[in-house]
C-alpha positions as CSV (number, residue, x, y, z in Angstrom):
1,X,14.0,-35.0,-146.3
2,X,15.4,-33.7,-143.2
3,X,16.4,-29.5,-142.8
4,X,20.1,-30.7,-143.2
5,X,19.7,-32.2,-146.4
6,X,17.6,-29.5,-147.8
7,X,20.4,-26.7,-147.0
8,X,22.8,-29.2,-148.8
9,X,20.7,-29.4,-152.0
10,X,20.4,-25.3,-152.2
11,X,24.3,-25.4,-151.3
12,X,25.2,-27.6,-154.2
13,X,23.1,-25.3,-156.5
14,X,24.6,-22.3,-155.3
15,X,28.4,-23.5,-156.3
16,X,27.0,-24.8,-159.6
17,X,24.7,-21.9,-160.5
18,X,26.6,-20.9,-163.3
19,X,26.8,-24.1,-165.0
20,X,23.2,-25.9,-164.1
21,X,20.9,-23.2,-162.3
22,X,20.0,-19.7,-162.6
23,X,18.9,-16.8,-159.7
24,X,15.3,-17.8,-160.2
25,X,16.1,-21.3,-159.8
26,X,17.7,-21.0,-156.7
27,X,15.2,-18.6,-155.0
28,X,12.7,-21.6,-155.9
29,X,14.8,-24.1,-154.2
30,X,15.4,-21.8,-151.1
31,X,11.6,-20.9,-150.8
32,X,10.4,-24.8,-151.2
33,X,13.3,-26.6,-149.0
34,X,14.7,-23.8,-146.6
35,X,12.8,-23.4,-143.1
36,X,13.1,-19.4,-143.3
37,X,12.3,-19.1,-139.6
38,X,15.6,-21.3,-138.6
39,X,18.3,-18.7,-138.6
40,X,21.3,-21.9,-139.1
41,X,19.5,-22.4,-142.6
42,X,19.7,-18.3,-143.5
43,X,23.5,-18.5,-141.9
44,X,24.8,-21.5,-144.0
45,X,22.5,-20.3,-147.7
46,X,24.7,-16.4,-147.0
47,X,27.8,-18.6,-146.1
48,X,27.3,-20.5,-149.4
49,X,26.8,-17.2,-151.5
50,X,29.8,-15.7,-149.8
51,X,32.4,-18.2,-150.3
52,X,30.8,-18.1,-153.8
53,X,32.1,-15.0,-154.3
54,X,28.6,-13.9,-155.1
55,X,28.9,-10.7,-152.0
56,X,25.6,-8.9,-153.6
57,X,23.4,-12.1,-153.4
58,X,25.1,-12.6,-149.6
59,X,23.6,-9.5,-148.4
60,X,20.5,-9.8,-150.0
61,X,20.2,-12.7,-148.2
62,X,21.2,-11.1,-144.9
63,X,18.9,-8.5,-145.4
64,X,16.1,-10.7,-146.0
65,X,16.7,-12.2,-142.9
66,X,16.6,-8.9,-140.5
67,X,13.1,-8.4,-142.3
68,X,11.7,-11.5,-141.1
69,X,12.6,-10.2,-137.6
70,X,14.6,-13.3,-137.3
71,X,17.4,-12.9,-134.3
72,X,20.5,-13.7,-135.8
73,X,23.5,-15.4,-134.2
74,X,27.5,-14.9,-133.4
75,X,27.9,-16.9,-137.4
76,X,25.3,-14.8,-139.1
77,X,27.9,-11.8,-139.2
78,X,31.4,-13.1,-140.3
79,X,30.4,-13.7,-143.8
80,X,28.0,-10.8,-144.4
81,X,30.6,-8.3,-143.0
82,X,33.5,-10.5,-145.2
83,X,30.5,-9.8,-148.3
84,X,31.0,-5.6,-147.5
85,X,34.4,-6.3,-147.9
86,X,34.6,-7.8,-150.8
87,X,32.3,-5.1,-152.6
88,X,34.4,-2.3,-150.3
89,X,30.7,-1.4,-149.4
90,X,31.2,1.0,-146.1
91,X,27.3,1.9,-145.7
92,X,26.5,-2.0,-145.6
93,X,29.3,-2.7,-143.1
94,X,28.7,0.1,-140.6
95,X,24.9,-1.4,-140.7
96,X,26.1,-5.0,-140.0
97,X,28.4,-3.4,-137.5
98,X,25.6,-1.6,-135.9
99,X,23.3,-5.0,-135.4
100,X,26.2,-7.0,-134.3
101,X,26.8,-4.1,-131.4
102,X,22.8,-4.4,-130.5
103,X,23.1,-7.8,-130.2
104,X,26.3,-8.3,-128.3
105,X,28.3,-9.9,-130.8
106,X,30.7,-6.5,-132.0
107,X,33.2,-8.1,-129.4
108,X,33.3,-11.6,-130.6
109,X,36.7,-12.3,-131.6
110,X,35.3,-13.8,-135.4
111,X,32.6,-11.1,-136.1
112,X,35.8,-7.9,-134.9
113,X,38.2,-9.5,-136.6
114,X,36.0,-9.3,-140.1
115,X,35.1,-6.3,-139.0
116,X,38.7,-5.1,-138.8
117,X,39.4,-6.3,-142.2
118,X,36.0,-4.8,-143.5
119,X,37.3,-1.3,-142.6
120,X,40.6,-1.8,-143.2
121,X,39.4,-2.6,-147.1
122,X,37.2,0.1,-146.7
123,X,40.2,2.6,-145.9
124,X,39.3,3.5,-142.8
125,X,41.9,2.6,-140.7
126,X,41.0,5.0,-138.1
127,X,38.4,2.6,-137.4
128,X,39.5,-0.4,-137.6
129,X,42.1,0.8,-135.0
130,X,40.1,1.8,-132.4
131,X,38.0,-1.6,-133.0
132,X,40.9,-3.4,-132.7
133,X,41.7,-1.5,-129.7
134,X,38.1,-2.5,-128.1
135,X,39.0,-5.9,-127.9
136,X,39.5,-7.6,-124.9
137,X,41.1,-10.4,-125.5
138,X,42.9,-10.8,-128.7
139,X,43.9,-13.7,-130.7
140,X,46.5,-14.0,-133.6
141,X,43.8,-13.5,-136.3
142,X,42.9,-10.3,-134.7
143,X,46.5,-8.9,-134.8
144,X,47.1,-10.6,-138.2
145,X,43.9,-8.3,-139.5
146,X,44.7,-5.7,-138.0
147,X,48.4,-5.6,-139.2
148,X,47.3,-7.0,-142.9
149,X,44.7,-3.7,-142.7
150,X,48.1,-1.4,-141.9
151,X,50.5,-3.3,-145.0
152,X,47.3,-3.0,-147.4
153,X,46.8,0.6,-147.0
154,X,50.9,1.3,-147.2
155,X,51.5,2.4,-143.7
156,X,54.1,-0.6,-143.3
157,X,55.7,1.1,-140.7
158,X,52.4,1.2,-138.2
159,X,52.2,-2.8,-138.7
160,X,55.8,-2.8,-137.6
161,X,55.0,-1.2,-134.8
162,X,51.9,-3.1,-134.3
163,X,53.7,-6.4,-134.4
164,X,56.0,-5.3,-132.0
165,X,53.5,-4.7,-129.3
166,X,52.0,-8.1,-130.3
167,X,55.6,-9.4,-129.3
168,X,55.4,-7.7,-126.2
169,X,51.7,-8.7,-125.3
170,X,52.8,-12.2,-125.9
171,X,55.7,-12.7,-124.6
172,X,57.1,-14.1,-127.6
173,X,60.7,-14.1,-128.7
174,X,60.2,-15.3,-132.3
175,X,57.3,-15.3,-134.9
176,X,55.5,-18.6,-134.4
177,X,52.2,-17.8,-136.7
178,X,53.1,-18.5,-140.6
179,X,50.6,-15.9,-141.9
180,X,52.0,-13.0,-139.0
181,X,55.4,-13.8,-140.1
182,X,54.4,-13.4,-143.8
183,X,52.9,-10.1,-143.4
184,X,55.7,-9.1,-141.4
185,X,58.5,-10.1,-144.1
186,X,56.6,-7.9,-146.8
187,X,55.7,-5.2,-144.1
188,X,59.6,-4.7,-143.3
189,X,60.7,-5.3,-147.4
190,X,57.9,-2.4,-148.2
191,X,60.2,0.0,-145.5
192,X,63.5,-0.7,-147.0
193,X,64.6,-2.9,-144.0
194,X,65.1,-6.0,-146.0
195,X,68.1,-7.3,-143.3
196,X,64.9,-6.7,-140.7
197,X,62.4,-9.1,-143.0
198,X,65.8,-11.7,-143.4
199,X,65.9,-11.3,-139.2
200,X,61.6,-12.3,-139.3
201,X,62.2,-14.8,-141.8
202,X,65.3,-16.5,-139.9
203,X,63.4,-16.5,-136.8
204,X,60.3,-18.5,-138.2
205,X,60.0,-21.9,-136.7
206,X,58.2,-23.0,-139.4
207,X,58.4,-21.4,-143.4
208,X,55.5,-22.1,-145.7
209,X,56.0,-21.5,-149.6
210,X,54.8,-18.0,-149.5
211,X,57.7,-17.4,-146.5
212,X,60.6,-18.5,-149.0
213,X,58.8,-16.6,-152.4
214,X,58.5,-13.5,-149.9
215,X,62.5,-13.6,-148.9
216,X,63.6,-14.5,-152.7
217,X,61.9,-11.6,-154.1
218,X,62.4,-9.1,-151.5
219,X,66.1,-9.8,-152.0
220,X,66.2,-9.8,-156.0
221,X,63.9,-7.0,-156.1
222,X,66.1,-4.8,-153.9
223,X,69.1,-5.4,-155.6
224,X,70.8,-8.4,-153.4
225,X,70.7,-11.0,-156.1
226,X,73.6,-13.0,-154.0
227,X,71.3,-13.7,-151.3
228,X,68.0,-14.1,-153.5
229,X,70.1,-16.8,-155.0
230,X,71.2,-17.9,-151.6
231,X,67.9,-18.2,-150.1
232,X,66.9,-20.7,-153.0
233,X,69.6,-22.9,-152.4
234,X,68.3,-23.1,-149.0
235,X,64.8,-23.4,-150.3
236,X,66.2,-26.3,-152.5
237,X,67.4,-28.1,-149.6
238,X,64.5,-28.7,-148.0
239,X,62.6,-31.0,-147.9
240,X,59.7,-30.2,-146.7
241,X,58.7,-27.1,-149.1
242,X,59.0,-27.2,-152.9
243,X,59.7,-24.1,-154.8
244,X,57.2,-23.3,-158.0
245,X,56.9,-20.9,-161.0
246,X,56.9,-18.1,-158.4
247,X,59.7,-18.8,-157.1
248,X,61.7,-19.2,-159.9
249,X,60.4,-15.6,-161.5
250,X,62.0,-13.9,-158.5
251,X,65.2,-16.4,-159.2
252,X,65.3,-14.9,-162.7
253,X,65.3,-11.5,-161.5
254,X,67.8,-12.0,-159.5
255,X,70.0,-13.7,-162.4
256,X,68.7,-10.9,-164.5
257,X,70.1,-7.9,-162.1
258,X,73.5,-9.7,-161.3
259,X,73.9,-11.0,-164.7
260,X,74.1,-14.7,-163.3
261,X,74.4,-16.3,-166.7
262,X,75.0,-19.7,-165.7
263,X,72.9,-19.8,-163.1
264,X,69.8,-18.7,-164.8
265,X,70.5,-21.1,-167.7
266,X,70.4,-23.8,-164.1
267,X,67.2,-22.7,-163.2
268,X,66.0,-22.3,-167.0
269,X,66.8,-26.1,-167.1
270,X,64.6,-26.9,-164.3
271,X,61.8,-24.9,-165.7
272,X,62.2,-27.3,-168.9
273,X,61.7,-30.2,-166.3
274,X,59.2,-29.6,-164.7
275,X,57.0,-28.0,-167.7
276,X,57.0,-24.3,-167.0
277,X,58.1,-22.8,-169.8
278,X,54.4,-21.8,-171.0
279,X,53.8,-20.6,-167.7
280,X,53.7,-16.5,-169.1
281,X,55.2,-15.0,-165.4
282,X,58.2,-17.4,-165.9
283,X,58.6,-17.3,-169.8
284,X,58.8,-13.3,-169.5
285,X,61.1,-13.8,-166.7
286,X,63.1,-15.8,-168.6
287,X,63.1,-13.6,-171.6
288,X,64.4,-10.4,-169.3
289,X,67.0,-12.5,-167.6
290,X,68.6,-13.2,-171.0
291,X,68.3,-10.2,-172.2
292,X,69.9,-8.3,-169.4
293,X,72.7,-11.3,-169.5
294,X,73.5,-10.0,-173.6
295,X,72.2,-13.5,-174.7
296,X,69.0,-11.8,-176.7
297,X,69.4,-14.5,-179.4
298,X,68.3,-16.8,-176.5
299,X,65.9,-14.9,-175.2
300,X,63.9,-15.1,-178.4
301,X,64.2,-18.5,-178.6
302,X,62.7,-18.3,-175.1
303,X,59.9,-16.5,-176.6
304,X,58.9,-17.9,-179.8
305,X,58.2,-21.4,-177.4
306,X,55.7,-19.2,-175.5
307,X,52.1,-20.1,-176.4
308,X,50.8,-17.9,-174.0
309,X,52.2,-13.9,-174.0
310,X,51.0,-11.3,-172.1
311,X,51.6,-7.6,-172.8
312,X,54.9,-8.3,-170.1
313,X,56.1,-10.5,-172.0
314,X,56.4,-8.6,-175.2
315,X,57.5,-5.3,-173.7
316,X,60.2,-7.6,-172.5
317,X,61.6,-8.8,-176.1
318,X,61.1,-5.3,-177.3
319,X,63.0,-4.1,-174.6
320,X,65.8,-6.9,-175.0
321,X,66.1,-6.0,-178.7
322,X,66.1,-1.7,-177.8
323,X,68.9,-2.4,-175.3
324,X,71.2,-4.0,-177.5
325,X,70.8,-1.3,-180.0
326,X,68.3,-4.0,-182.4
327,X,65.6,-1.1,-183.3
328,X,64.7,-2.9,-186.4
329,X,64.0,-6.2,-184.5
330,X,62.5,-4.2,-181.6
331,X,60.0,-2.4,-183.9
332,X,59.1,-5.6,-185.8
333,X,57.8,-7.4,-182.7
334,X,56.1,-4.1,-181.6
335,X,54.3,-4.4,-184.5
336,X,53.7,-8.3,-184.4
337,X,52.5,-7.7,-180.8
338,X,49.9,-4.8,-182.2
339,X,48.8,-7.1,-184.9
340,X,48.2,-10.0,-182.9
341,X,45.7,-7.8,-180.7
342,X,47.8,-7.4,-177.7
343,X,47.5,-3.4,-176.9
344,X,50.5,-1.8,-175.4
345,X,50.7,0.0,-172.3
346,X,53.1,2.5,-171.0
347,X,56.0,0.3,-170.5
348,X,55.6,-0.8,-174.1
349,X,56.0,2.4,-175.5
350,X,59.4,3.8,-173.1
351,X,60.6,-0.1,-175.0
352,X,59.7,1.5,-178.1
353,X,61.3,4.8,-178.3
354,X,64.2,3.8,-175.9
355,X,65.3,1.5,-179.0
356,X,64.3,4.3,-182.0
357,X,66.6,6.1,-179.5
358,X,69.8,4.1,-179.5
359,X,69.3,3.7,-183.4
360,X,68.4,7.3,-183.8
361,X,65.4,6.5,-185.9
362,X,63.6,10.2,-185.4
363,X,60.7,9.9,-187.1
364,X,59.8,6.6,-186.2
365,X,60.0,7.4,-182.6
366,X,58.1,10.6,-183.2
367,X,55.4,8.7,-184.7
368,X,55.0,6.2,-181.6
369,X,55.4,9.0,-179.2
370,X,52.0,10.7,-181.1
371,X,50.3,7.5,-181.5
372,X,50.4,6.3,-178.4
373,X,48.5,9.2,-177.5
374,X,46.0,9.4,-180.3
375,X,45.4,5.9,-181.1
376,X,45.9,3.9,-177.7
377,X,44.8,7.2,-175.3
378,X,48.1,6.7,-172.9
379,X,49.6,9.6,-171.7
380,X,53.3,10.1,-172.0
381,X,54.8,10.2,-168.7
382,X,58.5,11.5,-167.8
383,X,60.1,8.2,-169.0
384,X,58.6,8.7,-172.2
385,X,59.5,12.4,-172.3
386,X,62.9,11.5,-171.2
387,X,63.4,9.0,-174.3
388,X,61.9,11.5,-176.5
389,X,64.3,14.2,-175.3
390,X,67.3,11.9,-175.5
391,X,66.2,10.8,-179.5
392,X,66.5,14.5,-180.6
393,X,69.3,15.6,-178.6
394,X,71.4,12.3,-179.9
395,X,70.4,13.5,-183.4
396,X,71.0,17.0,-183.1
397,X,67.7,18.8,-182.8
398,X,68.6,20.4,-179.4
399,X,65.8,23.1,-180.0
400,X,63.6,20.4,-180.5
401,X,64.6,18.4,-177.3
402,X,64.2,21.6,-175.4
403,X,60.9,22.7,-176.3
404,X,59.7,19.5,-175.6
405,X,61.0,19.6,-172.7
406,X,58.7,22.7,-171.8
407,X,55.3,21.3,-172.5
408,X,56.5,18.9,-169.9
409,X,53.4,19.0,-167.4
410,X,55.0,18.5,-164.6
411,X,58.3,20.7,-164.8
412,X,56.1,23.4,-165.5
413,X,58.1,26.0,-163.3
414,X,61.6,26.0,-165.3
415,X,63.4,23.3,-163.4
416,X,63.8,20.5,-165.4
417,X,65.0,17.3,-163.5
418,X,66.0,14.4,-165.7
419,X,68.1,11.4,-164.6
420,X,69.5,13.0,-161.7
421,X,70.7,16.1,-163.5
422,X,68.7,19.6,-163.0
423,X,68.1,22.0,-165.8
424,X,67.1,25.7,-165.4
425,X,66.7,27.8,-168.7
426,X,69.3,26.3,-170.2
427,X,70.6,27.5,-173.3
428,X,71.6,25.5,-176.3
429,X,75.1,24.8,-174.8
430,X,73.8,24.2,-171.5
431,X,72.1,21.3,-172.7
432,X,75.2,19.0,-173.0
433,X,74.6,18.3,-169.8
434,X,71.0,16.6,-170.0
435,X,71.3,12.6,-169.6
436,X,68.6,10.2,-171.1
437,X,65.7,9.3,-168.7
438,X,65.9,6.4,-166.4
439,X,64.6,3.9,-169.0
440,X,66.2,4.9,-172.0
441,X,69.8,3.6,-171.1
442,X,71.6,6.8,-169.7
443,X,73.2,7.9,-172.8
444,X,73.5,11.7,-172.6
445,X,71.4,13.8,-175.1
446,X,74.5,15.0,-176.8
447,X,75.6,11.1,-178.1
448,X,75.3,11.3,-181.5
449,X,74.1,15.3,-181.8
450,X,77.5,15.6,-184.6
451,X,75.7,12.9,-186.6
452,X,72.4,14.7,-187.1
453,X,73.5,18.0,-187.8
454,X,71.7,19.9,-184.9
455,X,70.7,22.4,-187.9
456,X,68.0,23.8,-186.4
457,X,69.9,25.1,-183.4
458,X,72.6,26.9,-185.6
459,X,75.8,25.9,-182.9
460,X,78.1,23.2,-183.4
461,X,78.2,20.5,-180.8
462,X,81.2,19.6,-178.4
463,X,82.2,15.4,-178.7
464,X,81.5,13.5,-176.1
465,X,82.0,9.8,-174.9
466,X,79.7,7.9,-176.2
467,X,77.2,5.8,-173.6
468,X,78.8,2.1,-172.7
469,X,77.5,-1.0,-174.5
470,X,74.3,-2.3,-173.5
471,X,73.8,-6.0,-172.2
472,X,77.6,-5.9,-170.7
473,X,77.1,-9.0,-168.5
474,X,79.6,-10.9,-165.4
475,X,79.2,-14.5,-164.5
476,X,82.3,-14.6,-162.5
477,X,80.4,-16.2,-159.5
478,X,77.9,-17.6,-161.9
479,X,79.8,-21.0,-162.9
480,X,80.4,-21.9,-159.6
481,X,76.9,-21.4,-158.7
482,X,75.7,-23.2,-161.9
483,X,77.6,-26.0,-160.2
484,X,76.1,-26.2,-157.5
485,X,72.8,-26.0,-159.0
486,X,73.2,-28.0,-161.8
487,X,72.1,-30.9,-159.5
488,X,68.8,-29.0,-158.1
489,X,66.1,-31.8,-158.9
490,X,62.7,-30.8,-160.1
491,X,59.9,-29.6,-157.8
492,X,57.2,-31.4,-157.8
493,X,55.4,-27.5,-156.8
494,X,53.8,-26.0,-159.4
């Protein structure tokens, strides 16, 4: 059996370890077929546990091979400093940094670039700059770590500035690399500057699938739903890139924020056709887009043909049902969704006592506000505080609202800042002008005080308008874009 075929049988084990092998097993196999004193054997057994995904066994391995005082080569450093990585183990990759510099290899394009991205994972950018700066000659996976190292720690504003200078180095008037232009789309979206990542994106000779998801969500996600929908329809077109469950998510949204009606039944259509409806990112996406679109009876259609729900997914039909002033509803599938063994999280909760709210169910929403503490050890944040404050003021217990208010942690120094409105030591009257927290619908605490008799505060409340209708929908652009989706054909992308 020759050395190559040996490596090969210790390689197959390796990816099958979990399902025919164990450790032992495969330290048997390595001390029986592997020549230990060839360093190509050492390099392709820690490539095998790296790509793996087994990082701790890679640097074993690595390590065991600086102990046989073997010399290693420009490939035995990639995937050991990738394993550091991986683990976000800085002590290991400043060692593997240290023996690539003694044996001339810290300038090799492969073994700086991993380097880069080791101590850009690491977050030590401050390093991974000045190696980048080291280089001498730099290719487009150097810049690309360098600038993914900037977007991962958010400093989105030093890969702009980093691209830029790439531009200049390279004399290049567009983008030309797929994965540069990629970071660069989410680098400028993650500033604001989504007309800057529509500029990257337009100027891309060639767009992958990740360039098109990119642009669609960074357009629905910042509010312009006219060109998130836009951008699909050019997506569509094409014929060379097929959109997938991604892709319409971020389509959803953009229905969802615009209140697209007819278009997201389109797209809803195409889901149907091409089987995505169990997908659990596009069935909760589905189930928002309804909701926010006033068709909730829909939306739980959408989600009783779920098989798969996530903790998303039923935040977002309690949150459908709490919008539309449903608390009953909302609190039934809150309960479902407990019983089922799905635990909530934070966002289940602001669902939760943003529709005991609206219905002005006090002591129900007083209850969840405790248990979520007690029982599912989540701590109420300023959203939940708001919709807490908002329950009691709508049903008159403005002393109440008030002194919870003040065990607020963080509006510990008398200025209380909810929705937009700022509060300090107010008095009972004063309080009218307290609005619901950004979750809870905007209603203003007073909605509904009259109702609940406020006795505990011992003044009368002044009227006031009442908050507008939830789930208050348009679709006057939407059946002319249904139209000219209607005839979208499946993707054959999943």
């Amino acid at each position: 059996m020759t050395a190559k075929w040996k490596i090969l049988r210790v390689s197959m084990h390796i990816h099958n370890r979990h399902r025919y092998t164990t450790d032992a097993n495969i330290t048997v196999l390595f001390n029986n077929y592997v020549d230990k004193s060839n360093v190509f054997s050492w390099n392709s057994i820690i490539a095998d546990l790296a790509r793996s995904g087994d990082s701790v066994e890679a640097l074993k391995a690595f390590s065991s091979m600086r102990k046989s005082s073997l010399k290693p080569n420009r490939s035995s450093f990639p995937c050991a400093i990738k394993s550091c990585s991986a683990l976000c183990d800085l002590k290991s990759g400043k060692q593997a940094h240290q023996q690539a510099f003694v044996f001339g290899y810290s300038s090799d394009l492969f073994v700086s670039s991993a380097l880069i991205d080791m101590y850009s994972k690491c977050g030590q950018l401050e390093d991974a700059r000045n190696l980048f700066d080291e280089i001498p000659q730099r290719n487009v996976v150097s810049w690309t770590s360098m600038i993914n190292g900037y977007v991962q720690n958010d400093c989105p504003r030093e890969a702009l500035l980093l691209f830029k200078k790439q531009l200049v180095e390279e004399s290049e008037c567009g983008v030309e690399e797929e994965g540069v232009g990629n970071t660069l789309i989410d680098a400028y979206g993650k500033c604001g500057e989504v007309n800057v990542s529509r500029k990257v994106f337009d100027e891309m000779n060639e767009k992958d699938l990740i360039s098109w998801n990119s642009m669609i969500a960074l357009c629905a996600q910042h509010g312009l739903s006219e060109e998130a929908i836009g951008a699909f329809r050019l997506m569509v077109r094409s014929t060379e890139v097929k959109y997938n469950a991604v892709t319409l998510s971020a389509v959803f949204l953009a229905c969802a924020h615009s209140g697209a009606l007819q278009i997201g039944k389109c797209v809803h259509d195409q889901v149907i056709k091409m089987n995505l409806e169990n997908d659990v990112y596009v069935g909760t996406s589905i189930i928002d887009m309804y909701c926010k679109c006033g068709r909730v009876k829909m939306a739980r259609r959408a989600f009783n043909r779920m098989t798969e729900k996530n903790v998303k997914s039923w935040s977002a039909m309690i949150a459908g049902y709490g919008m539309h002033g449903q608390a009953t509803e909302a609190l039934q599938v809150f309960s479902d969704m407990i019983k089922v063994g799905i635990k909530p999280n934070s966002i289940s909760f602001v669902s939760v006592l943003s529709a005991c709210s609206h219905a002005g169910l006090v002591d129900e929403g007083w209850h969840w506000f405790c248990t979520m503490q007690h029982r599912f050890n989540i701590e109420p944040t300023v959203e939940h505080y708001g919709c807490m404050v908002d329950l009691l003021g709508r049903a008159g217990y403005l002393k109440r609202a008030y002194n919870l208010i003040t065990e607020m942690r963080c509006f510990m120094n008398d200025n209380f800042n909810l929705s937009n409105r700022t509060l300090i030591r107010p008095s009972p009257m004063e309080m009218a002008g307290l609005g619901a927290g950004p979750s809870c619908g905007g209603g203003a605490v007073s909605n509904g005080a009259g109702a609940g008799g406020g006795a505990d505060d011992g003044q009368e409340w002044a009227g006031r308008s009442p908050a507008p209708s939830p789930g208050v929908a348009w679709a006057s652009r939407g059946r002319r874009g249904a139209r000219a989706l209607s005839q979208v054909p499946p993707s054959g992308g999943t």
